[in-house]
Structure formats: structure tokens, C-alpha cells
C-alpha positions as CSV (number, residue, x, y, z in Angstrom):
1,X,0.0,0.0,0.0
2,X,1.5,3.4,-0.7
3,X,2.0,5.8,1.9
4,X,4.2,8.5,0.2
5,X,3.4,9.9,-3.0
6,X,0.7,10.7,-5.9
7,X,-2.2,7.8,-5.2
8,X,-4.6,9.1,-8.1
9,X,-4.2,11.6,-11.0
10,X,-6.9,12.8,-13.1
11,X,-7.0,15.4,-16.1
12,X,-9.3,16.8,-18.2
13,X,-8.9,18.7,-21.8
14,X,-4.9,18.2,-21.2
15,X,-2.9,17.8,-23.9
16,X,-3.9,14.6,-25.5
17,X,-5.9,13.4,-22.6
18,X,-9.7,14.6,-23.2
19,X,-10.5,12.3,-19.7
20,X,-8.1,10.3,-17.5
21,X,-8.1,8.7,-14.0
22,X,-5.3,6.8,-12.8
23,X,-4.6,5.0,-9.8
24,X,-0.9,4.4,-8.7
25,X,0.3,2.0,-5.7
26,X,4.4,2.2,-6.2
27,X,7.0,4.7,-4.7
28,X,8.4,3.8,-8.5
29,X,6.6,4.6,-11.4
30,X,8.0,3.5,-15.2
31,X,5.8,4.8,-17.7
32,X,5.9,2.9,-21.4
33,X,5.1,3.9,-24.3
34,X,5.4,4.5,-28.4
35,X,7.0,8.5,-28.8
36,X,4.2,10.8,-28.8
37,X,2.0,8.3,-27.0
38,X,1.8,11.1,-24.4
39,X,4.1,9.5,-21.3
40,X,5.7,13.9,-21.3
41,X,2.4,14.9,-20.5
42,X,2.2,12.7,-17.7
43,X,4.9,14.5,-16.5
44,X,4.3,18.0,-17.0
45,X,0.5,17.5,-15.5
46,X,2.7,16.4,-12.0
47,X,5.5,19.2,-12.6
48,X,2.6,22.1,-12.2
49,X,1.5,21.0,-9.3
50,X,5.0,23.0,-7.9
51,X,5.3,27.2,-8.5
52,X,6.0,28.1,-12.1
53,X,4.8,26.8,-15.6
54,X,6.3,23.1,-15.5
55,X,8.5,21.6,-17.2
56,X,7.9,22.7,-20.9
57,X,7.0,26.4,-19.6
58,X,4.6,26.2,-21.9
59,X,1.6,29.0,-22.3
60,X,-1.8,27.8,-20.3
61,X,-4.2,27.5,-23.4
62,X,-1.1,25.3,-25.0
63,X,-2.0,22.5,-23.0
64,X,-5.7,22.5,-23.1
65,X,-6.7,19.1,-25.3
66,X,-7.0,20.2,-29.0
67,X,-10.9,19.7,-30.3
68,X,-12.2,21.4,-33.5
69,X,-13.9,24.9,-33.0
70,X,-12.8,24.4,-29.3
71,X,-11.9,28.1,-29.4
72,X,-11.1,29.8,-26.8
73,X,-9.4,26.7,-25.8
74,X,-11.2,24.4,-23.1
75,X,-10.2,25.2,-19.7
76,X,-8.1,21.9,-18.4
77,X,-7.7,20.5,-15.3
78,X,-4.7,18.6,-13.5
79,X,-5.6,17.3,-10.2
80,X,-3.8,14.3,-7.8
81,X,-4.4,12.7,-4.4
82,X,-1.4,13.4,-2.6
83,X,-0.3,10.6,0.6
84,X,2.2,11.5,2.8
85,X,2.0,9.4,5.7
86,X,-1.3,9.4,7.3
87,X,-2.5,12.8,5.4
88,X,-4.6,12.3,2.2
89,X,-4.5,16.1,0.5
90,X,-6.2,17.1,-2.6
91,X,-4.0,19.5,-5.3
92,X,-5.4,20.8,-8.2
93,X,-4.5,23.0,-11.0
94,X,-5.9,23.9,-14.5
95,X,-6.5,27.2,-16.9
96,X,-9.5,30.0,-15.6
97,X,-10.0,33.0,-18.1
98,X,-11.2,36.2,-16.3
99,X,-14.0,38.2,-18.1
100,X,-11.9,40.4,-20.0
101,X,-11.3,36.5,-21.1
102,X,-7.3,36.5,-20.6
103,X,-6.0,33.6,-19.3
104,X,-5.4,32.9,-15.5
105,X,-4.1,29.7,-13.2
106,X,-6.3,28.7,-10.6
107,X,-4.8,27.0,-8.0
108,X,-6.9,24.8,-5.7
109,X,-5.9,23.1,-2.2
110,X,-8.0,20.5,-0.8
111,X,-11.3,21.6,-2.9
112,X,-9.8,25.2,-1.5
113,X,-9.3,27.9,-4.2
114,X,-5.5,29.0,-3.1
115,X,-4.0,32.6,-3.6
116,X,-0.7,31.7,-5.2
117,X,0.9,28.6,-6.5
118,X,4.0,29.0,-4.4
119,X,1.3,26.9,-1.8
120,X,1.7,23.8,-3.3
121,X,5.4,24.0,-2.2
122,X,4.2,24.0,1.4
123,X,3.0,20.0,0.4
124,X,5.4,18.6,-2.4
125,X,8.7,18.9,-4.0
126,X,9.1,18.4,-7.7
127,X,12.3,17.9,-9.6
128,X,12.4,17.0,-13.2
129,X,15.0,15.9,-15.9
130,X,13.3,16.6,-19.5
131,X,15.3,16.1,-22.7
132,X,15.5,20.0,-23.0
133,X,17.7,20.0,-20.4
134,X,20.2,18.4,-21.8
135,X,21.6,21.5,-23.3
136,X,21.5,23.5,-19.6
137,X,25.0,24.0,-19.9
138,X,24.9,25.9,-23.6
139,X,22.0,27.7,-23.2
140,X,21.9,31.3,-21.9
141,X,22.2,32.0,-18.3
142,X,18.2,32.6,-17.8
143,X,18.2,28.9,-18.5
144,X,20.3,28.0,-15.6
145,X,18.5,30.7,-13.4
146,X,15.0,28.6,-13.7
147,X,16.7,26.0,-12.9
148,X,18.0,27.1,-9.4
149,X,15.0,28.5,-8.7
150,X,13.2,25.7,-8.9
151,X,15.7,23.9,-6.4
152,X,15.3,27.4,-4.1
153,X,11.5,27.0,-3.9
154,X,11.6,23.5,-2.3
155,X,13.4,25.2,0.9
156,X,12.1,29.5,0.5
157,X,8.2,29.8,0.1
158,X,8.6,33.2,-0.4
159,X,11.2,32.8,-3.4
160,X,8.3,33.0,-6.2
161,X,6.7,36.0,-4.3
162,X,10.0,37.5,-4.6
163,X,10.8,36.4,-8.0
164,X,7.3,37.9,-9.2
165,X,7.9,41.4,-7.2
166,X,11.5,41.6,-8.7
167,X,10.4,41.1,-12.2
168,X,7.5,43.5,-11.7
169,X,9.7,46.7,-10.4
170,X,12.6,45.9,-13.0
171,X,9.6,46.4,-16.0
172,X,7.7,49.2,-14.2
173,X,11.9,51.1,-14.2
174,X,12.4,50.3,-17.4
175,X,9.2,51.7,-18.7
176,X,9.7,54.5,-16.8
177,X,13.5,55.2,-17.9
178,X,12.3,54.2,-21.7
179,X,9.3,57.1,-21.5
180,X,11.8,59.7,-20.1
181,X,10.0,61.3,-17.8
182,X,10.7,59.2,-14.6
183,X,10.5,60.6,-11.2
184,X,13.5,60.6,-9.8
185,X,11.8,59.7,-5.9
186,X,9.7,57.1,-8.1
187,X,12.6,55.7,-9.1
188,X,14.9,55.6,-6.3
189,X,11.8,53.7,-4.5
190,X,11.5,51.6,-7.1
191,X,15.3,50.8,-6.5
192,X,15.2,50.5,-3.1
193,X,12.8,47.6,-3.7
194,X,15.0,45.9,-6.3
195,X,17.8,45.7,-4.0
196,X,15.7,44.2,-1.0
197,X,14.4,41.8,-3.4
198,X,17.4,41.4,-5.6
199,X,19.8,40.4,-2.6
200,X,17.2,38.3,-1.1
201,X,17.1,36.0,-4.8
202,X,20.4,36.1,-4.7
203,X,21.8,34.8,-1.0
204,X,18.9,32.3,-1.8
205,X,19.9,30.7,-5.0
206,X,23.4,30.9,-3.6
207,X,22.5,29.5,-0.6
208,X,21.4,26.4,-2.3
209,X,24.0,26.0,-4.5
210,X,26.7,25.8,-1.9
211,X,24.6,23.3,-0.4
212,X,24.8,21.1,-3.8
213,X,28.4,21.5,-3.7
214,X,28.7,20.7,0.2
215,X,26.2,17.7,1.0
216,X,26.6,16.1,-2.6
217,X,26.8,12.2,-2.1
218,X,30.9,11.0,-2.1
219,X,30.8,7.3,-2.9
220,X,34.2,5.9,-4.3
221,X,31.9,3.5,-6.4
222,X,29.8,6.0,-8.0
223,X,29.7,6.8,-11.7
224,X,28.5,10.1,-11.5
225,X,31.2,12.6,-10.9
226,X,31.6,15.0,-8.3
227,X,31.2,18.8,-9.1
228,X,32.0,22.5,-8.1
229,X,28.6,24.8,-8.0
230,X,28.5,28.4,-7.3
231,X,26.1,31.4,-8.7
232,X,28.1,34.5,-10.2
233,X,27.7,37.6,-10.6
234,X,28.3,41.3,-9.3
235,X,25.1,40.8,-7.0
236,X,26.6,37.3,-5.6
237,X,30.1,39.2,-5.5
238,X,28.6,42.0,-3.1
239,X,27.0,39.1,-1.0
240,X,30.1,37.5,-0.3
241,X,32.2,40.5,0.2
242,X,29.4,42.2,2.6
243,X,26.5,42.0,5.0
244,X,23.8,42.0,3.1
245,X,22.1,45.2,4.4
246,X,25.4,46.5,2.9
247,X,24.8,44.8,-0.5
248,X,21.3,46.0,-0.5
249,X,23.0,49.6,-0.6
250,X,25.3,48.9,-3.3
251,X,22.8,47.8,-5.5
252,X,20.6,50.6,-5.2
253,X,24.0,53.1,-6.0
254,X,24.5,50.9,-8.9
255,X,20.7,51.1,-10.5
256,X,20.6,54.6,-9.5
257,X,23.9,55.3,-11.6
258,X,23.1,53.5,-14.2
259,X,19.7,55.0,-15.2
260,X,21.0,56.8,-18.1
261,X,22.4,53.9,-19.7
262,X,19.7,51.5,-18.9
263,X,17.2,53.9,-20.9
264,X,19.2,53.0,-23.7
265,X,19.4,49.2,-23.1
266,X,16.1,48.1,-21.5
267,X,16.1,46.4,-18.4
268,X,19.4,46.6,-16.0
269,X,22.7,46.3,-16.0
270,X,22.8,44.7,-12.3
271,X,20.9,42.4,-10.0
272,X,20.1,38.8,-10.0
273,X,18.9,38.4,-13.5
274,X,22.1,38.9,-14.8
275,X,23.3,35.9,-12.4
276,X,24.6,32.7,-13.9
277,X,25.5,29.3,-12.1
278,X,29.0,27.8,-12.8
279,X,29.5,24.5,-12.6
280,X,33.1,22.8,-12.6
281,X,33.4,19.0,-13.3
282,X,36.4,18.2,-10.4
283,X,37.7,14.8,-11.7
284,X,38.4,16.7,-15.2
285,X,38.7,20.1,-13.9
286,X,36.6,21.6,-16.6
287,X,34.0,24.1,-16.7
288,X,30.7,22.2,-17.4
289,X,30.4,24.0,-21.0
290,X,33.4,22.9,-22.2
291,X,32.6,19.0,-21.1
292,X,31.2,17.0,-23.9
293,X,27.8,16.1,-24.5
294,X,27.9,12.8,-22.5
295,X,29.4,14.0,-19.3
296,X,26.6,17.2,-19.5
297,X,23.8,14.7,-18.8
298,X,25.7,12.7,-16.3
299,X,26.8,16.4,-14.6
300,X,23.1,17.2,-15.1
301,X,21.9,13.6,-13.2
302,X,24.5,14.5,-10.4
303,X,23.2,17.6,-9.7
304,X,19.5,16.6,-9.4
305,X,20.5,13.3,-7.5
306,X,22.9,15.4,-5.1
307,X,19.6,17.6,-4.6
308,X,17.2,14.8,-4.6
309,X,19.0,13.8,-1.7
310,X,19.9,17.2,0.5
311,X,15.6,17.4,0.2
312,X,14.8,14.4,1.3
313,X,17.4,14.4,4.7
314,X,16.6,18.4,5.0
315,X,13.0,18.9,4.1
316,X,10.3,16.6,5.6
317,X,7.5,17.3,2.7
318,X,7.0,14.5,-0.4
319,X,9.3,14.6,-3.2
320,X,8.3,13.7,-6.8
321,X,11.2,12.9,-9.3
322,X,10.3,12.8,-12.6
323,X,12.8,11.7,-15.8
324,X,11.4,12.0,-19.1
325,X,13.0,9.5,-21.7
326,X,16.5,9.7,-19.1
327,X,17.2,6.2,-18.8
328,X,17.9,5.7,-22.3
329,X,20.8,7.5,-22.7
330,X,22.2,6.2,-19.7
331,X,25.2,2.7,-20.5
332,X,24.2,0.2,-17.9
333,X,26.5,1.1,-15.3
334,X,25.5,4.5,-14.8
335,X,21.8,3.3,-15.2
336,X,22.0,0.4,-12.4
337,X,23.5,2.7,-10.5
338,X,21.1,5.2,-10.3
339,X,18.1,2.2,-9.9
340,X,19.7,0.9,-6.8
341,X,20.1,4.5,-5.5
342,X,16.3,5.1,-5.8
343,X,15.8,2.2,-4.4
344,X,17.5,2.4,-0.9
345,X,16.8,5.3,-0.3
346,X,13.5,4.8,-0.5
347,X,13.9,1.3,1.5
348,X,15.9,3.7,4.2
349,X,12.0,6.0,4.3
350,X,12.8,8.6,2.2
351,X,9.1,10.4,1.1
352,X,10.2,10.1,-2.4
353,X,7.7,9.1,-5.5
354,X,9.9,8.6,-8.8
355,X,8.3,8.8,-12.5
356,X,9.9,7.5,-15.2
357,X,9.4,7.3,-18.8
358,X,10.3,5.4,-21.6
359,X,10.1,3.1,-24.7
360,X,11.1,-0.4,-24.1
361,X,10.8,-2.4,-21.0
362,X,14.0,-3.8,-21.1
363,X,15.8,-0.1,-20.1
364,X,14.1,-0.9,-16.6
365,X,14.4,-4.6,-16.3
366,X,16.7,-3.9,-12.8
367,X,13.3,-2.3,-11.2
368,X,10.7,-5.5,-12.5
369,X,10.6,-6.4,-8.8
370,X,10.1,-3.3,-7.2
371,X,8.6,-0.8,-9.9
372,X,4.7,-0.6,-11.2
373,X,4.8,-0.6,-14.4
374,X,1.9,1.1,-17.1
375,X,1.3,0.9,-20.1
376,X,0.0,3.8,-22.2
377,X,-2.1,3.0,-25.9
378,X,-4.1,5.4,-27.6
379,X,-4.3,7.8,-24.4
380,X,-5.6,4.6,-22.0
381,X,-3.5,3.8,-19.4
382,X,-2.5,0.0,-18.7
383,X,-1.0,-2.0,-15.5
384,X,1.9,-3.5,-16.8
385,X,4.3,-3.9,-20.1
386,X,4.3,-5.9,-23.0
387,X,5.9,-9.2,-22.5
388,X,7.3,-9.2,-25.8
389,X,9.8,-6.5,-24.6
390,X,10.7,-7.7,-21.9
């Protein structure tokens, strides 16, 4: 019987699911399927049911299930039973319009409309491994960003609030510095706010990365190599340098002195979303971008596993794991590896529900004895596999 994790999901209108209930009894899910059978949206229906837009980022009405003259798009719904020890709590998520008819999230909480989505953080941690990622290393910084962030809001509740505030003051400058006719009190409140919320982002994200770095597992036997994290910039240069009541004031001097030329450029020349995270593989001593494609997705698996683990011995709420299409690209070492991981530490009691998906049976053949396994065929979901690929 399960005791930690998602017990039932249900959609409707999403993606390629017009209707769906599901029932799950494992602490290890494997998810089969043809490609485009729709095991992602499995995934991304769990992965909003944590602050942000999941793990496409995709727009709301993008997910709504596509039905002719459906327009405006039907208004989906994601909603799971969540178990976590002897609590049985009710999360649900899914596209609203308002009556100017633009699009809105509404989050609910045990049948309980909720204000922001940041709440679902106070019940579940979600981290994901999507192909997309694979490139986190080549991408822009902003990239990399999202992705700390999304490790910051399993231990900060008020990191999205934060997030949201900050983004909000930075356009409401720039518009203001664009137009030419800014208040200069406006703006140096406007500042003032940035900084508060600017240092704040940034001791957070850096806070967590240190942590990576510090707690990350350091078994002799392990495939996955060990690694150097730390956020850079000016902001996390200040925060190490000074209090942060101090960085707070250098920041503001630095937006307020830069006014003239961020009226040119749009946006700012300094805070936190000009931050990037550095990330050094230590057996090679090479900077993450410069490792080949290979060791960025085992540098990518480290990373999640090493934070996988700092949540489930540092935060006491229910973790969900999910790996899109991971396993594959795994050799067998590396992929045995990371099976027997999952499964002591959730024989040691860790609250820790892992999804995975995939193509062929046979990638998971280490987990027939401990995993449930499903089956998906024309958008119906099946116990089991196929025994012909087995």
C-alpha cells in the first residue's frame, strides 16, 4: 500500500488526454510507451502542481486538449491525491479566463481555491530531468536561473513571491526610464525595492548551491562525478564580500547610476537576473560547458540526484522525481547505479515518488521487482508492459 506519494491523477482537456483517471500504488513509477503516446504529459501534469509553468514552460491554453472549433481553448484541469503518511490532501490546478477573457491559473488546495501557486510548495517537492535539459550547460544563463530556482522553492516559500515582485519593479523602471520622464523619488523607490528583493534572490539561490556543492553524495563507487557549483555575478560578488544590508545599498547606488544607460538598453545592468551558475566538473577540472555532451547529462543527473538527496534528509515534505525519456541515454553502469540509488533510499523511508518514462521495457528490467509498471495505448493507461519486450 502506498503511503508517500501521488495515489490518483486525473486530467481533463490536457494535452492529449480529453479524460483520465489513474490509480498508482508504487514509490516507483515507469511509464511505457510508443514516442508521442503522451508519457511527457504525464509528467508535466505532475510538474505544475509546484510554483512556475512546468517543465515545458509552456503557455496555459497550449495544453488545453485540441478539439475542433474548441476556441477559446477548453479550460483543463490537473488534479492528484497526494499521501504522505497518514495525510490524504487534494491538489489541483488547471486554466481560468477572467471576463476580460485572458488567461489565469487557478490554483486549488484540498477543494480550497488558493492565492498563489507558491502553496503547493508547502506539500510537495518536484524535480524534473526533461530532454531539454540536456543543453543547460549551452543555453543562456536565464536557463540556468530557472533551474535554481526551482531547487530554491523546495526550501524559500517566499522565493516566487520575490521572484514575481522583482520582475515587476525591474519592468515598471524600465518603462519608466524608456518614456523619459521618470520621477526621480519614483525611481529611487523603485530601487530600493529591487535591491531588498534582488539580494534576497540572490543569497537564496546561492545558498542552495553551496549546499549542492557541500552535502553532494561521495561514494568511491559512484559513476556520476563529483562537481563544483556556485552562482556568479556582481550581486553574488557583493553578497560575499558584505553584509547584506550593505549589498542591498550597493545595489541601489548601482541602478541609481546607471539610469542613463539602462534607458538605452532596456532592463538593468545589475541584480540577480544577470546571475549565472558555474558549474566545474572536479575529476576533469573543466568548466561544465566545455565537457562533452555525455558528461553534461551525467553532470546534469548528479546535480538533481545530489539535490534529490539534500531534500529528502533536510525537508520533511514528499518529493516527486520525474525523468522524461532519461534512462535511455544512460550505459548500464550509470543506469544500475542510479536504480539501486532510488531504491535504498526509499527502502531507508525517504518520502520520495519517482516517475519514469520510456520506450522499451527492457531499459528498466533492474526495477521488475520493485517498480509498477503502465502501459499507455491510444491515451488509455494500462498495468503493466508488453511481455514481448521484456
Amino acid at each position: 500500500m502506498l503511503t508517500t506519494g501521488i495515489s490518483r491523477l486525473s486530467f481533463s482537456a490536457f494535452r492529449n488526454y480529453p479524460q483520465l483517471q489513474v490509480d498508482f500504488h508504487s514509490p516507483l513509477i515507469v511509464i511505457l510507451g510508443d514516442n508521442g503516446a503522451g508519457k511527457t504529459n504525464i509528467l508535466e501534469g505532475l510538474s505544475l502542481l509546484s510554483p512556475g509553468k512546468g517543465l515545458r514552460s509552456s503557455k496555459l491554453s497550449q495544453m488545453s486538449t485540441l478539439t475542433p472549433g474548441s476556441i477559446p481553448p477548453q479550460n483543463w484541469t490537473v488534479a492528484a491525491n497526494l499521501k504522505d503518511d497518514n495525510m490524504d490532501i487534494m491538489l489541483g490546478t488547471g486554466l481560468d479566463h477572467t471576463s476580460s477573457g485572458s488567461e489565469k491559473r487557478r490554483i486549488k488546495i484540498n477543494g480550497l481555491p488558493v492565492r498563489s501557486q507558491a502553496e503547493f510548495s508547502q506539500y510537495l517537492n518536484v524535480v524534473w530531468i526533461v530532454p531539454s535539459m540536456a543543453r543547460l550547460f549551452q543555453e543562456g544563463s536565464s536557463i540556468r536561473r530557472k533551474f535554481v530556482d526551482r531547487m530554491v522553492y523546495a526550501f524559500d516559500d517566499g522565493h516566487a513571491d520575490r521572484l514575481h515582485r522583482y520582475e515587476h519593479y525591474l519592468r515598471e523602471r524600465s518603462t519608466l526610464l524608456r518614456e523619459g520622464h521618470g520621477d526621480p523619488q519614483w525611481l529611487s523607490s523603485l530601487e530600493k525595492n529591487l535591491a531588498e528583493d534582488g539580494i534576497a534572490i540572490a543569497l537564496a539561490r546561492a545558498e542552495v548551491v553551496r549546499t549542492l556543492t557541500t552535502h553532494q553524495p561521495n561514494d568511491a563507487l559512484s559513476p556520476f562525478p563529483r562537481f563544483f557549483a556556485q552562482m556568479r555575478g556582481d550581486v553574488e560578488e557583493w553578497c560575499r564580500q558584505m553584509p547584506a544590508i550593505a549589498a542591498e545599498e550597493k545595489l541601489c547606488q548601482a541602478l541609481a547610476a546607471n539610469r542613463l544607460q539602462d534607458s538605452y538598453t532596456g532592463g538593468s545592468a545589475f541584480g540577480p537576473h544577470r546571475s549565472d551558475l558555474f558549474v566545474n566538473h572536479l575529476a576533469k577540472q573543466m568548466p561544465a560547458e566545455l565537457c562533452s555532451t555525455g558528461e553534461q547529462k551525467i553532470l546534469l543527473i548528479a546535480l538533481t540526484l545530489s539535490f534529490t538527496k539534500i531534500l529528502i534528509n533536510q525537508n520533511n515534505k514528499v518529493t516527486l522525481m520525474l525523468l522524461d525519456d532519461v534512462i535511455a541515454h544512460l550505459d548500464a553502469h550509470h543506469r544500475d547505479y542510479l536504480f539501486e540509488e532510488l531504491c535504498q533510499m526509499i527502502e531507508k523511508g525517504a518520502k520520495l515518488q519517482t516517475w519514469m518514462t520510456g520506450t522499451s521495457a527492457t531499459d528498466f528490467v533492474y526495477l521488475k521487482q520493485y517498480a509498477q509498471y503502465t502501459t499507455i495505448k491510444n491515451t488509455t493507461l494500462y498495468d503493466g508492459y508488453d511481455n514481448n519486450d521484456s
